[in-house]
Residue frames as qw, qx, qy, qz and C-alpha x, y, z in Angstrom:
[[0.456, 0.712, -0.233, -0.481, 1.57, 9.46, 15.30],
 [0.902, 0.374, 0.130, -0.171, 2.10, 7.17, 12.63],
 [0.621, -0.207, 0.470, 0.592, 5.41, 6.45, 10.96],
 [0.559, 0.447, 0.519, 0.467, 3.93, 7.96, 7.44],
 [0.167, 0.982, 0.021, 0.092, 4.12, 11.74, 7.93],
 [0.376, -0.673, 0.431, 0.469, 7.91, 11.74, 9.25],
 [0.670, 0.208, 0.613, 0.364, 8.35, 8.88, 6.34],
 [0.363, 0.737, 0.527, 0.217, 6.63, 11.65, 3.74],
 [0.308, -0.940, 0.036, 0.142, 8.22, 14.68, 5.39],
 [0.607, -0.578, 0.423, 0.346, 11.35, 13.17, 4.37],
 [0.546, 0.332, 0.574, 0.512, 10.72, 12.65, 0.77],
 [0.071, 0.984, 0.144, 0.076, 9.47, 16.07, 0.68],
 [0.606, -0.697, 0.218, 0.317, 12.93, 17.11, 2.19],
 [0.481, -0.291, 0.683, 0.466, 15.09, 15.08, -0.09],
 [0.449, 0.613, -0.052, -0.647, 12.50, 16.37, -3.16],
 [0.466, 0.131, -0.727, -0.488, 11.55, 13.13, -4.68],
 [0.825, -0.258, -0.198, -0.462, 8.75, 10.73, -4.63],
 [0.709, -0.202, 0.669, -0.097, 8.39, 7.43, -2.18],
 [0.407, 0.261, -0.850, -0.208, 8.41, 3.97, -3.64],
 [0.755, -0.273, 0.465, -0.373, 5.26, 2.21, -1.87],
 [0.236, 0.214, -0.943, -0.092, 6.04, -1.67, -2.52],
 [0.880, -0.241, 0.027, -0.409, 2.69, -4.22, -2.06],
 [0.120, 0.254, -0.953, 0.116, 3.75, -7.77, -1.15],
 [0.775, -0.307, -0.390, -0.391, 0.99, -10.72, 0.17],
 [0.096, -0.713, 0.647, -0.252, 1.66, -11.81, 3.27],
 [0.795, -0.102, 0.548, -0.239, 2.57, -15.21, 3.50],
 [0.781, 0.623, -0.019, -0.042, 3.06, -15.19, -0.54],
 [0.736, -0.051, -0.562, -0.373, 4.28, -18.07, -1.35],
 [0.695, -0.380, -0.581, 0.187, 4.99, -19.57, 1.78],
 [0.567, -0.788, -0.227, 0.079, 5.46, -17.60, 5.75],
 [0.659, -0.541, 0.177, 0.491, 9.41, -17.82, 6.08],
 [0.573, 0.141, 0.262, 0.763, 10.12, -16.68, 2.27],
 [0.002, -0.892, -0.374, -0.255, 7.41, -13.91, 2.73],
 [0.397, -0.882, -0.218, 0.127, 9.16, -12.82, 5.62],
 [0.669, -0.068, 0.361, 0.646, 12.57, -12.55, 3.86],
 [0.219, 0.542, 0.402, 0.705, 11.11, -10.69, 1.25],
 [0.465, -0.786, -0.400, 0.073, 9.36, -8.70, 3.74],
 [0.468, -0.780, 0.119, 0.398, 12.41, -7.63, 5.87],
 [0.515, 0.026, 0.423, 0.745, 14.67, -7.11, 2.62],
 [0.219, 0.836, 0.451, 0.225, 12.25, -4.61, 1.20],
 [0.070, 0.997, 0.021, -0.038, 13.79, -1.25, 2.59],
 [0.313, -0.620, 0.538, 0.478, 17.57, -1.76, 1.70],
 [0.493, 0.256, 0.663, 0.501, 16.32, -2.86, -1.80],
 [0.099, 0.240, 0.321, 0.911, 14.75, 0.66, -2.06],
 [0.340, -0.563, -0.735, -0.167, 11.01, 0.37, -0.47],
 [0.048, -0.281, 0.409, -0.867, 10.48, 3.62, 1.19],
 [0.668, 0.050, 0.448, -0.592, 6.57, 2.14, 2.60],
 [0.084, -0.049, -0.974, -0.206, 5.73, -1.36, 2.42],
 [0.622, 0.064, -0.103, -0.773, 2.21, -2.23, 1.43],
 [0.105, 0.076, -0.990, -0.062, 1.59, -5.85, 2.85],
 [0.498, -0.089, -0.545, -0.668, -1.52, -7.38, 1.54],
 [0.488, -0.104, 0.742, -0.449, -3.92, -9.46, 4.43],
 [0.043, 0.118, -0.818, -0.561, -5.37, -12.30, 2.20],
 [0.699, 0.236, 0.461, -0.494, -9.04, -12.79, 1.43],
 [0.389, 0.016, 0.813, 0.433, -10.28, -14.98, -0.42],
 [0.337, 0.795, 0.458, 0.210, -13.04, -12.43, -2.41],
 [0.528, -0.473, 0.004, 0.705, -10.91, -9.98, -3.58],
 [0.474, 0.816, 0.329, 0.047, -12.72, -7.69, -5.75],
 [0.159, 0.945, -0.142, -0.250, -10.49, -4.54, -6.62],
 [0.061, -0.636, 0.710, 0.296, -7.16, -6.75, -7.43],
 [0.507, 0.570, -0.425, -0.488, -6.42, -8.20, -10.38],
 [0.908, 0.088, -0.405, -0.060, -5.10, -11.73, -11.85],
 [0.335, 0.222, -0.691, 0.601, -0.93, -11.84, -9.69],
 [0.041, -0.417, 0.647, -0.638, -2.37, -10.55, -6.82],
 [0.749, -0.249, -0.016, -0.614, -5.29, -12.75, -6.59],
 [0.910, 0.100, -0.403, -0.012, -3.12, -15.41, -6.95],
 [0.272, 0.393, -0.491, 0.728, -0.72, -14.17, -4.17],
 [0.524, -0.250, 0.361, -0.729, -3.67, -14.17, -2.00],
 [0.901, 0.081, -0.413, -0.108, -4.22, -18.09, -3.13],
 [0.706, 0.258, -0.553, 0.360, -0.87, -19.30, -2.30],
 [0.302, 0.206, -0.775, 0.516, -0.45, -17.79, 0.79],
 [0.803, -0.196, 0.260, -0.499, -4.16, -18.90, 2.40],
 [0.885, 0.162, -0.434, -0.035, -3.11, -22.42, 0.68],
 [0.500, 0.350, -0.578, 0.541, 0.39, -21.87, 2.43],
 [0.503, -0.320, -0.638, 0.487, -1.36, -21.51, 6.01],
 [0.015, -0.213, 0.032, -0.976, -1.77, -17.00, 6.34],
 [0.306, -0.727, -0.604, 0.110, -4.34, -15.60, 8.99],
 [0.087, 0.835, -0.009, 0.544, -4.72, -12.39, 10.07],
 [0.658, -0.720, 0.168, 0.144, -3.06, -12.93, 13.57],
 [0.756, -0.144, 0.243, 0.591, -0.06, -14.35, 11.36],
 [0.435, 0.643, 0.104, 0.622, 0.32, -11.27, 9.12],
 [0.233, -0.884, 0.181, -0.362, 0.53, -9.01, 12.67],
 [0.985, -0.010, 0.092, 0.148, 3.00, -11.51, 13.26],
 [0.599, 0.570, 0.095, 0.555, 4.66, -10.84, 10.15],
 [0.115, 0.842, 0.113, 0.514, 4.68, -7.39, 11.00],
 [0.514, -0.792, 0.327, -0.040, 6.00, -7.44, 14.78],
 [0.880, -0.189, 0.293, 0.323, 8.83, -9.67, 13.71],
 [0.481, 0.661, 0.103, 0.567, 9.71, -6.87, 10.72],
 [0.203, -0.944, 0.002, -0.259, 9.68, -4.22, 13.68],
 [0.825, -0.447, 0.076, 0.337, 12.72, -6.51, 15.40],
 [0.702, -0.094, 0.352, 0.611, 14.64, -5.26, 12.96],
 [0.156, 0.385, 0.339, 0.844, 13.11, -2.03, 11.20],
 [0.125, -0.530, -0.630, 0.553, 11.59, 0.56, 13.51],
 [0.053, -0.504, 0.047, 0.861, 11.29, 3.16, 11.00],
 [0.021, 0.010, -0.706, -0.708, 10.12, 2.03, 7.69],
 [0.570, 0.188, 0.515, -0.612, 5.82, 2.25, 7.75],
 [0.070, 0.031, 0.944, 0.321, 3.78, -0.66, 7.03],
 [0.544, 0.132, 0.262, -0.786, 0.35, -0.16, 5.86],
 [0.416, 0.124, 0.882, -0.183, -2.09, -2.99, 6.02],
 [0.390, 0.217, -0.419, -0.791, -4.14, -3.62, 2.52],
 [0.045, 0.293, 0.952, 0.070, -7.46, -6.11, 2.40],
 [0.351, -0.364, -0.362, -0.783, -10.72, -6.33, 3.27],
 [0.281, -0.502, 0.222, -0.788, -13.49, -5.84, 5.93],
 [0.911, -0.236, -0.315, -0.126, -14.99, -9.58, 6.58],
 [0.642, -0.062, -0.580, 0.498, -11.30, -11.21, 8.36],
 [0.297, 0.274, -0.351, 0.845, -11.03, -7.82, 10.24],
 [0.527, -0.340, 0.027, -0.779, -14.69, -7.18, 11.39],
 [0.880, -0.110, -0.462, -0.009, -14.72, -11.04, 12.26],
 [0.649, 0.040, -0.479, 0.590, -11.51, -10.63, 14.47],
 [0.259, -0.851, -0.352, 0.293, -13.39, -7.44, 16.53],
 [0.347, 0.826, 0.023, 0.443, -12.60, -4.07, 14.63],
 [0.113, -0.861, 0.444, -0.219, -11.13, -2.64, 18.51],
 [0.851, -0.389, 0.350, 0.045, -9.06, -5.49, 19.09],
 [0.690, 0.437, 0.170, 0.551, -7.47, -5.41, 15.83],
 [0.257, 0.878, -0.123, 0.386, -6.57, -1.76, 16.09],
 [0.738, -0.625, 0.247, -0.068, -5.02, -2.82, 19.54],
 [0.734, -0.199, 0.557, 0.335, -2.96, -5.42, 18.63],
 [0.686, 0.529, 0.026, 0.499, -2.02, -4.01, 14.82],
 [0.234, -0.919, 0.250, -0.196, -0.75, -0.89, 17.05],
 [0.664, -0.612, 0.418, 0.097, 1.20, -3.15, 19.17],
 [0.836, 0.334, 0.322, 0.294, 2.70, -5.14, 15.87],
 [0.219, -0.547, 0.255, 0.767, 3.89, -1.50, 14.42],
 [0.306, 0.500, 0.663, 0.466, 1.29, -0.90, 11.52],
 [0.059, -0.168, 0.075, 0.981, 1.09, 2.88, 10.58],
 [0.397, 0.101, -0.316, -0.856, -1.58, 2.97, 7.96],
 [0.511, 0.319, 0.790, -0.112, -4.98, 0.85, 6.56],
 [0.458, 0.207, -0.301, -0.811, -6.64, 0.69, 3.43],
 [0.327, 0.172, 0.849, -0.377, -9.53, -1.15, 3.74],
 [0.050, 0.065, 0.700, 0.710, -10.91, -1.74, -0.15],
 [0.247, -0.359, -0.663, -0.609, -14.65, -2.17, 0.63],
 [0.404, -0.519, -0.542, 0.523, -15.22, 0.15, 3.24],
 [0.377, 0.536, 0.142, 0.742, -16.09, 3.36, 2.08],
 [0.041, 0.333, -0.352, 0.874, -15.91, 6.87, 4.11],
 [0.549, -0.301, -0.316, -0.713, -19.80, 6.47, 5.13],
 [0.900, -0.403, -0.166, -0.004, -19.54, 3.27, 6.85],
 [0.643, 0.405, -0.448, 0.471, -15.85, 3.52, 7.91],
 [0.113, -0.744, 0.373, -0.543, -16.21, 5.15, 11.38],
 [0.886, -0.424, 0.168, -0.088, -16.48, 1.44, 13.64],
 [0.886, 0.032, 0.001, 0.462, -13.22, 0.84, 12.23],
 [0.253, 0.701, -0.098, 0.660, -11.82, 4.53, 11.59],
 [0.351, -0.832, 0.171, -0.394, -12.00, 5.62, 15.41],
 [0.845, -0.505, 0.172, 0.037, -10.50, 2.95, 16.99],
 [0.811, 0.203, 0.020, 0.548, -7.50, 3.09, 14.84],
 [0.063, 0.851, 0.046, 0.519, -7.32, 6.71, 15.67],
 [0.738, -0.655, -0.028, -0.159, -7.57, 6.07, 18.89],
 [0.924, -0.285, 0.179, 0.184, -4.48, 3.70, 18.50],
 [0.237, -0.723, 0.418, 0.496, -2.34, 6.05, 16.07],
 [0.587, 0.028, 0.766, 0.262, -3.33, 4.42, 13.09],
 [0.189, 0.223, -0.308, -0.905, -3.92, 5.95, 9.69],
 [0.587, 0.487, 0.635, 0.123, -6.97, 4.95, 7.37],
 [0.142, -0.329, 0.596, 0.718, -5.84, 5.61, 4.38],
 [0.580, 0.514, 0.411, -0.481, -8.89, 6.00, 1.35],
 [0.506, 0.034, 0.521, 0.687, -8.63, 5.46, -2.38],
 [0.578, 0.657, 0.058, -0.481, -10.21, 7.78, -5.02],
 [0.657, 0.026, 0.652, 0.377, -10.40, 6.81, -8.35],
 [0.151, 0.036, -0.218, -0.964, -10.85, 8.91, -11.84],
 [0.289, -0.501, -0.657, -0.484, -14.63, 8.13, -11.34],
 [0.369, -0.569, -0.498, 0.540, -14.61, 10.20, -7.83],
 [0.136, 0.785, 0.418, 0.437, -16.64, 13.23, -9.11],
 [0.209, 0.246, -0.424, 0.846, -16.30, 16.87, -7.39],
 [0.556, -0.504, -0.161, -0.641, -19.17, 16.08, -4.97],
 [0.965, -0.154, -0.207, 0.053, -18.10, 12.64, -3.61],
 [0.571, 0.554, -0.304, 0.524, -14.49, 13.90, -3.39],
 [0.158, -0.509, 0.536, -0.654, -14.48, 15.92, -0.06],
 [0.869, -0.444, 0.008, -0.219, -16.74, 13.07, 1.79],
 [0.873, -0.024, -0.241, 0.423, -13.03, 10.86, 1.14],
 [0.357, 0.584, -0.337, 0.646, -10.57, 13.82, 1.66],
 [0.318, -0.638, 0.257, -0.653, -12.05, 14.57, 4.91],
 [0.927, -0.315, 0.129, -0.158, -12.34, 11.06, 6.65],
 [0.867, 0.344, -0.173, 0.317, -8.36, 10.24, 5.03],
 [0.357, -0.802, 0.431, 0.211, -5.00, 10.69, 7.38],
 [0.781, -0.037, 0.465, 0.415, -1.67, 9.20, 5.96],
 [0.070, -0.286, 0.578, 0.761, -1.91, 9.50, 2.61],
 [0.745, 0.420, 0.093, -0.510, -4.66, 9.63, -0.34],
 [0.544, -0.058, 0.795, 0.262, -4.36, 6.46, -2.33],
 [0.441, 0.439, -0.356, -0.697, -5.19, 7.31, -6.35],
 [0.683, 0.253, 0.648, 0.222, -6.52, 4.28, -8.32],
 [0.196, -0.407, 0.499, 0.739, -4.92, 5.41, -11.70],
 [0.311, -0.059, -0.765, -0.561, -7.28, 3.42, -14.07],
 [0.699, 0.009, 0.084, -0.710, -10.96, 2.34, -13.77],
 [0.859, 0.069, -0.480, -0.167, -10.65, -1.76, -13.15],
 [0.839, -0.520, 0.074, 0.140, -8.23, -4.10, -11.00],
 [0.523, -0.716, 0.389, 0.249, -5.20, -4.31, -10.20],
 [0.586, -0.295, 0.717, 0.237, -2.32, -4.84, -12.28],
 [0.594, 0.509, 0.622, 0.025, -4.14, -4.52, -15.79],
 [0.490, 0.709, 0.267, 0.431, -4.36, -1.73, -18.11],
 [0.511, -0.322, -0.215, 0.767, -1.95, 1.25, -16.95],
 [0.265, 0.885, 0.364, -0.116, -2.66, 4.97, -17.24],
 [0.549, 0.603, 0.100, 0.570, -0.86, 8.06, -19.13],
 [0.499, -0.291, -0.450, 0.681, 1.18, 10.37, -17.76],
 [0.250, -0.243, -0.221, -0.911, -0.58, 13.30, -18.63],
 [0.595, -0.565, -0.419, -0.389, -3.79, 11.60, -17.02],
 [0.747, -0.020, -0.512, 0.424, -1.36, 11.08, -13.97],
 [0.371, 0.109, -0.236, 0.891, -0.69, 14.38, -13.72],
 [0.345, -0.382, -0.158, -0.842, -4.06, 16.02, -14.09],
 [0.715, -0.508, -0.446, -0.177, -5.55, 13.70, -11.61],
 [0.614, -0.139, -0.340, 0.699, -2.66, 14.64, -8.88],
 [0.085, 0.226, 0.032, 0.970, -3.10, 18.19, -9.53],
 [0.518, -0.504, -0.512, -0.464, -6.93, 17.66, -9.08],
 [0.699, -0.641, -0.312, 0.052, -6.73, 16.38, -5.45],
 [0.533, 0.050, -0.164, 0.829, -3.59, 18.40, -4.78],
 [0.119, -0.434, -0.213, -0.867, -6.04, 21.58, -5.20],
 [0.614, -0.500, -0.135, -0.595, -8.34, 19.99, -2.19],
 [0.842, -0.526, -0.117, 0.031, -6.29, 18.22, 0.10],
 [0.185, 0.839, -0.509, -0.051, -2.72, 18.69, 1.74],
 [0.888, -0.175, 0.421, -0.057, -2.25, 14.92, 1.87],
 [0.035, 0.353, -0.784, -0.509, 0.62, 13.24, -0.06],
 [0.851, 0.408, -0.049, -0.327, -0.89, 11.37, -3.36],
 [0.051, -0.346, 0.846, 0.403, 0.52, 8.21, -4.32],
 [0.791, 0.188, -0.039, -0.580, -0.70, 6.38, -7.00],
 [0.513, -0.178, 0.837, -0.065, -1.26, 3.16, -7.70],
 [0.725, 0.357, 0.534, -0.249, -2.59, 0.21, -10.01],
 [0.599, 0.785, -0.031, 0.158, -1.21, -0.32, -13.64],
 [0.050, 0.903, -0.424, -0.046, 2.17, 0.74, -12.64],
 [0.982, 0.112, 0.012, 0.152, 4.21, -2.78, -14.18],
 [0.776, 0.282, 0.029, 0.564, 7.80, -1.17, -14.97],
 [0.490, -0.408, -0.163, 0.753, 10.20, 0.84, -13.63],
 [0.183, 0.077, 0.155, 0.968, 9.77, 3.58, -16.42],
 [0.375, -0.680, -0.599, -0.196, 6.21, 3.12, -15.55],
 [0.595, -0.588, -0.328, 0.438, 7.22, 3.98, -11.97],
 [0.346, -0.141, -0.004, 0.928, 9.62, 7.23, -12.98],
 [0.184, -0.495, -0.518, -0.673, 6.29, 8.59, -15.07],
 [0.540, -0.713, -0.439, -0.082, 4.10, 8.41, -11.99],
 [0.453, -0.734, -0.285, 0.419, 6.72, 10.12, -9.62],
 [0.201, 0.311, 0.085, 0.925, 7.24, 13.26, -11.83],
 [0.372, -0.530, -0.267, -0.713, 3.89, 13.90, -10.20],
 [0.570, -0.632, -0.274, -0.448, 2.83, 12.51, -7.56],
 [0.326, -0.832, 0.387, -0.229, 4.17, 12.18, -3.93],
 [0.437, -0.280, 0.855, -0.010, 4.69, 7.89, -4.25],
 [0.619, 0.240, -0.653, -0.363, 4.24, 5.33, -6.99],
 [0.476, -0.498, 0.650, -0.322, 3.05, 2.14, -5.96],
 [0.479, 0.392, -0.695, -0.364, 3.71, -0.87, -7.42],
 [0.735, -0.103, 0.456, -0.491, 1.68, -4.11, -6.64],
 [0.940, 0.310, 0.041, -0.134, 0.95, -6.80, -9.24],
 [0.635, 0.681, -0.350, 0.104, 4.39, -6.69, -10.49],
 [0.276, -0.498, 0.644, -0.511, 6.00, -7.43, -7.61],
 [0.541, -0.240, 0.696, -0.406, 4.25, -9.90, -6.60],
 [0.947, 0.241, -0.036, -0.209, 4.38, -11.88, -9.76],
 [0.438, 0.510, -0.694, 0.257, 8.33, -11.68, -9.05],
 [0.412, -0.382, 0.735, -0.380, 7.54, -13.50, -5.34],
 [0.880, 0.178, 0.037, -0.438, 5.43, -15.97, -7.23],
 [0.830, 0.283, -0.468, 0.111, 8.84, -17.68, -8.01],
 [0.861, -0.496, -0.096, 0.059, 9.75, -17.63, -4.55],
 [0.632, 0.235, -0.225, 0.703, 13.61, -16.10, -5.46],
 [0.261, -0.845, -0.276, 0.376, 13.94, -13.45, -2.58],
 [0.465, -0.287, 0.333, 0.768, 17.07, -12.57, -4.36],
 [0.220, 0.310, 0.692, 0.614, 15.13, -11.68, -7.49],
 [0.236, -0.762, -0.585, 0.142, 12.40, -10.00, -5.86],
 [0.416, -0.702, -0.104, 0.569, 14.66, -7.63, -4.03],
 [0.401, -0.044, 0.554, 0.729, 16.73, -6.70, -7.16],
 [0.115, 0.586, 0.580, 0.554, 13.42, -6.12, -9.35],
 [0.223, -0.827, -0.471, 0.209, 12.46, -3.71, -6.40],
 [0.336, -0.445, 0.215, 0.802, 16.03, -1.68, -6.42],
 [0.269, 0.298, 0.528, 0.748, 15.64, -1.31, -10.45],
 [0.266, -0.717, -0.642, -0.044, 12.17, 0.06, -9.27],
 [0.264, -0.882, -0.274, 0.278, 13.24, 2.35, -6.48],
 [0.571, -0.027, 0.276, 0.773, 16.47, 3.45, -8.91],
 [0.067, 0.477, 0.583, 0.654, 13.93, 4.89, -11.29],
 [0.003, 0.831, 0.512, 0.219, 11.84, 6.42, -8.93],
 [0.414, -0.718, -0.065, 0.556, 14.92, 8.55, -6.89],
 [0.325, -0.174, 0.424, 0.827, 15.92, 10.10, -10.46],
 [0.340, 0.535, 0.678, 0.372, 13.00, 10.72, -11.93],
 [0.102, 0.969, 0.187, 0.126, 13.13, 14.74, -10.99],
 [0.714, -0.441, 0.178, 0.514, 16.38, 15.05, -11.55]]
């Protein structure tokens, strides 16, 4: 079993949302990534979301495309992000990391060899942007196989036909896309927040965190009146863009401040 149901179990426990945190790995360079990286859960990061760069990156926005620049420029491969990730485990055995990209590096690098060797690294989850439920089983079983989640998005243009094909092929967690675009852009309302939570609450018992749009902490408290985790991506990772780990970490706390009060 994964790290993300104990992880989720516990927020359920302690009756308030997660804090997922994206990051690029590698963004801007290997050694500050990995700083930022391993600082993430004592700044507040209850699941880290660490990005695998490609360089066609349809679903995310302007920051993170450029986060996916800097750290191909800066040297990043997918062997070095499972790297990344076994060198976070030296030192964090508990916090789950789920892997975020797309299907070309991974289908290139043999789909059961990856699930092998992210297993051995200590990755919990996938989301795997342009893969949808249909085609998903040459990669979905073998991560099974290996204790790995795949993790799906819906979005508010997942109708109530299309809906159960994701619910039913998703472990982990269900991954909302909040707004209708990329990453990092226009942000939704909390009222739409809520009704879309409720929605897939009614048809699945997966936790719901959303994502996409979510720029500011009070952003971040809005989203976890409702849903199980907020996740916060673009923003973030225009604070690594200056490369201050210190700064990073800090902008995350303010972040994970907001979301442990927000049903208080």
């Amino acid at each position: 079993m994964s790290r993300l149901a104990p992880r989720f179990a516990k927020l359920k426990a302690e009756n308030r949302a997660g804090l997922v945190v994206f990051v690029t790995a590698g963004d801007p360079g290997r050694d500050v990534s990995q700083a930022i990286l391993n600082g993430l859960p004592k700044a507040g990061a209850d699941i880290i979301e660490l990005g695998m760069p490609f360089t066609d990156a349809m679903a995310d926005g302007p920051a993170i495309q450029e986060g996916s620049k800097r750290a191909l420029a800066a040297g990043m491969t997918l062997p070095g992000v499972l790297e990344m990730v076994a060198a976070f485990r030296q030192s964090d055995a508990e916090t789950p990391i789920v892997l975020m990209g797309y299907y070309n590096p991974v289908y290139i690098y043999g789909v059961e060899r990856f699930a092998q060797d992210a297993a051995k690294a200590g990755v919990d989850g996938m989301i795997v942007v342009d893969l949808p439920p249909e085609e998903a089983d040459e990669l979905l079983v073998p991560l099974s196989r290996c204790g790995i989640d795949f993790i799906f998005l819906t979005a508010p243009t997942t109708d109530d036909a299309r809906l159960p094909v994701v619910l039913n092929k998703a472990s982990g967690f269900v991954y909302y896309v909040s707004i209708t675009g990329v990453t990092g852009t226009v942000s939704a309302s909390e009222a739409a927040v809520g009704a879309a939570v409720g929605r897939l609450k009614a048809q699945t018992s997966l936790p719901i965190a959303v994502g996409f749009g979510i720029k500011t902490p009070l952003q971040a408290v809005a989203v976890a009146r409702h849903a199980d985790a907020a996740v916060v991506g673009s923003a973030v990772v225009e604070m690594v863009a200056t490369g201050d780990v210190a700064k990073v970490h800090q902008f995350v706390a303010e972040l994970a401040d907001g979301v442990r009060e927000a049903r208080k």
